[in-house]
VOKE-356670 format. One record per residue (C-alpha): x, y, z; residue number from 1. Coordinates in Angstrom, 2 decimals. Layout:
N
- c1 c2 c3 nr
- X Y Z NUM
...
// end
This chain:
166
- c1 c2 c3 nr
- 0.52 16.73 1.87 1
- 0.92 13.02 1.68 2
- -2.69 11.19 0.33 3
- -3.88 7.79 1.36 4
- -4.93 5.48 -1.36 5
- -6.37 3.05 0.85 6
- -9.73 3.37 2.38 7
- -9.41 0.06 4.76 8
- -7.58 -3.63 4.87 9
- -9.89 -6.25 4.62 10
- -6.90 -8.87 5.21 11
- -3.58 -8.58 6.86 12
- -1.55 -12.14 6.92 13
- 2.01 -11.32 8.64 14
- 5.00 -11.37 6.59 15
- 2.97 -12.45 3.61 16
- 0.44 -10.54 2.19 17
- -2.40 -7.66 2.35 18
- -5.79 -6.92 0.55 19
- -6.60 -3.05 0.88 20
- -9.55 -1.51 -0.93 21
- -10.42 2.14 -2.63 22
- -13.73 3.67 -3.33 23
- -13.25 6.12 -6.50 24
- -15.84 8.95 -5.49 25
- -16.20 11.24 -8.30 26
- -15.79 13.85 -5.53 27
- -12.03 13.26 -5.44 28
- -10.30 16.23 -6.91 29
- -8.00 14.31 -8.88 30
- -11.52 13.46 -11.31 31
- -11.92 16.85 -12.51 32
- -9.03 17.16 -14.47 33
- -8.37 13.70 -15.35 34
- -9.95 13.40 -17.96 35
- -12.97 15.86 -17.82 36
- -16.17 14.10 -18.95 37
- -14.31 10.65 -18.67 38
- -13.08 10.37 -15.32 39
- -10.23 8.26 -14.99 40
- -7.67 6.95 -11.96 41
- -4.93 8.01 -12.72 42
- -2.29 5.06 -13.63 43
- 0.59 6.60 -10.95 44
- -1.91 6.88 -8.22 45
- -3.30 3.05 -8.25 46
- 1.04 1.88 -7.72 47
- 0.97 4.21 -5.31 48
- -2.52 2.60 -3.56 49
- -0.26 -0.92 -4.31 50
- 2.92 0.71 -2.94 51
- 0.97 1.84 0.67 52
- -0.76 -1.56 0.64 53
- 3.39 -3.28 0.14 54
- 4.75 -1.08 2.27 55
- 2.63 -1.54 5.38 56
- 3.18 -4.91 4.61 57
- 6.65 -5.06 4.40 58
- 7.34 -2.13 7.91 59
- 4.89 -4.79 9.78 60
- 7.56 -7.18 9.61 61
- 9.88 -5.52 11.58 62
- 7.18 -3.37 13.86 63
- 7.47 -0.22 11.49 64
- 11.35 0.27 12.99 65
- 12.71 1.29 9.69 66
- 11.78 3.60 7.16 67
- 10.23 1.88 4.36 68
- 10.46 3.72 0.77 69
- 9.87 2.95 -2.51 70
- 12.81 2.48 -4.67 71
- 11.73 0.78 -7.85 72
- 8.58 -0.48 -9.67 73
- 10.77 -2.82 -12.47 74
- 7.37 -4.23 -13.74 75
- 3.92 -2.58 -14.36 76
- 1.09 -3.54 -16.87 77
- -2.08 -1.85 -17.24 78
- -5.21 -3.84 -18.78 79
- -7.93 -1.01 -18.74 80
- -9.32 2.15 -17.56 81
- -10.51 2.64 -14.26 82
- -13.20 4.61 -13.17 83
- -15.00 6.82 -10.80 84
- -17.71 4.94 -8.99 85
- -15.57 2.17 -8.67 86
- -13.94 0.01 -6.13 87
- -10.20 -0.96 -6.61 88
- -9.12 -3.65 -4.10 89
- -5.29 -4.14 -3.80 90
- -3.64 -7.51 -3.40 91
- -0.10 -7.53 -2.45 92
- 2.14 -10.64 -1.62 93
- 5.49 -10.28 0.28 94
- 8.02 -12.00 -2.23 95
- 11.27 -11.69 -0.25 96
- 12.60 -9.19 2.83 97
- 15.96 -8.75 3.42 98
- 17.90 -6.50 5.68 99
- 18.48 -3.85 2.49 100
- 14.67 -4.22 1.59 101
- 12.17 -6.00 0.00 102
- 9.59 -6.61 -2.82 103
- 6.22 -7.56 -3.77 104
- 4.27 -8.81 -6.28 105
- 0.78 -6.93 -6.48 106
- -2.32 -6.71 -8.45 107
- -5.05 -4.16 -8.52 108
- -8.53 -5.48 -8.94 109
- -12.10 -4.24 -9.88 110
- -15.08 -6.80 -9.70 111
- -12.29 -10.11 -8.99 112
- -10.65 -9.00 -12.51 113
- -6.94 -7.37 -12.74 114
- -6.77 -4.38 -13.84 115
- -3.31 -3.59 -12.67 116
- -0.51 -6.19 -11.89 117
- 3.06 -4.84 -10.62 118
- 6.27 -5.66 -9.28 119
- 7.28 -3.25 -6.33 120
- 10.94 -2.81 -4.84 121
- 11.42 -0.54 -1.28 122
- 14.78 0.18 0.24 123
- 15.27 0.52 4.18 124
- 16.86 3.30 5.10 125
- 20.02 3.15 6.66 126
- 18.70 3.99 10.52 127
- 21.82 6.12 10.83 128
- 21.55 8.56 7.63 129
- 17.80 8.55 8.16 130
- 18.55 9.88 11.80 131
- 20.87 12.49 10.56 132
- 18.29 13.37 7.74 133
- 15.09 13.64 9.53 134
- 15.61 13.33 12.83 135
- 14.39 10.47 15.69 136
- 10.75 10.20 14.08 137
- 9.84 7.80 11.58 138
- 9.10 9.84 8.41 139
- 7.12 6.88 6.35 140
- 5.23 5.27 9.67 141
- 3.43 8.70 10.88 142
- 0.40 10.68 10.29 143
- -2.54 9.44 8.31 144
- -0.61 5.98 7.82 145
- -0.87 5.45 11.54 146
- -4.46 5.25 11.23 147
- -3.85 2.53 8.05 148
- -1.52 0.78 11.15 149
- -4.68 0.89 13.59 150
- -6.80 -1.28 10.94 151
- -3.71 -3.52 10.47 152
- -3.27 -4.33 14.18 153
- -7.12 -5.02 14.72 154
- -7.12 -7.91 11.56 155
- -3.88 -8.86 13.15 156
- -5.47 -9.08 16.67 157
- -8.33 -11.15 14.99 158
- -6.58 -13.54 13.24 159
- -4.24 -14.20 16.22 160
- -7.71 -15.05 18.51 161
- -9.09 -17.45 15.71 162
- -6.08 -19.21 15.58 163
- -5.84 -19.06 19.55 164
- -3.18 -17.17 19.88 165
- -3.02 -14.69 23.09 166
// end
């Protein structure tokens, strides 16, 4: 089962950066046992809301051709809890993107303040062992994420028309 920690974009700049937002429902089954009676987002689920943000960010750049993984978060800092009822927004800049990867600096927020700031490292996969592992389809780009991809080509589509761009 792979779970989307993004609910929409709110701003997609190409090759740059992305702003993604969360609403914590206490309905989410992750709540219940995390902590009961204090219910708290889990740490490793708000890099991986960071790491979806990043990595649509950093597939976009070359039209979602490659597969896009995680390979390393060197740098993560937590400043406080985070809690049901509450709306994480993600803020990710593109630092650099090289044929071998890329990285991003990102930041979760609640109400304008950090509450999260990390450093996230992905790996392309070699088209050729990717092939032989899984086959012609894109493993990352598929599914639910294609929907994410939908939201990303409509602020795309805007921002191209405000700047005038066909």
């Amino acid at each position: 089962m792979r779970w989307m920690w993004i609910d929409r974009f709110i701003e997609f700049r190409r090759g740059k950066s992305a702003k993604a937002v969360k609403n914590l429902s206490l309905a989410e089954d992750h709540f219940a046992d995390h902590f009961p009676g204090y219910p708290v987002m889990p740490g490793a689920l708000m890099l991986e809301g960071l790491a979806q943000t990043g990595g649509i960010l950093v597939g976009e750049v070359d039209n979602f051709s490659q597969n896009v993984v995680l390979a390393k978060v060197p740098y993560a800092k937590f400043h406080r809890d985070v809690l049901a009822g509450e709306q994480i927004q993600y803020d990710v800049e593109l630092l650099h993107h090289r044929p071998e990867g890329a990285a991003v600096q990102g930041r979760v927020l609640v109400d304008g303040a950090a509450v999260v700031e990390a450093e996230i490292f992905f790996a392309h996969l070699d088209p050729a062992r990717a092939q032989q592992m899984f086959g012609e389809k894109n493993f990352v780009f598929g599914g639910e994420l294609k929907r994410m991809l939908g939201m990303v080509n409509a602020l795309l589509a805007k921002e191209d028309a405000k700047a005038g761009q066909p």
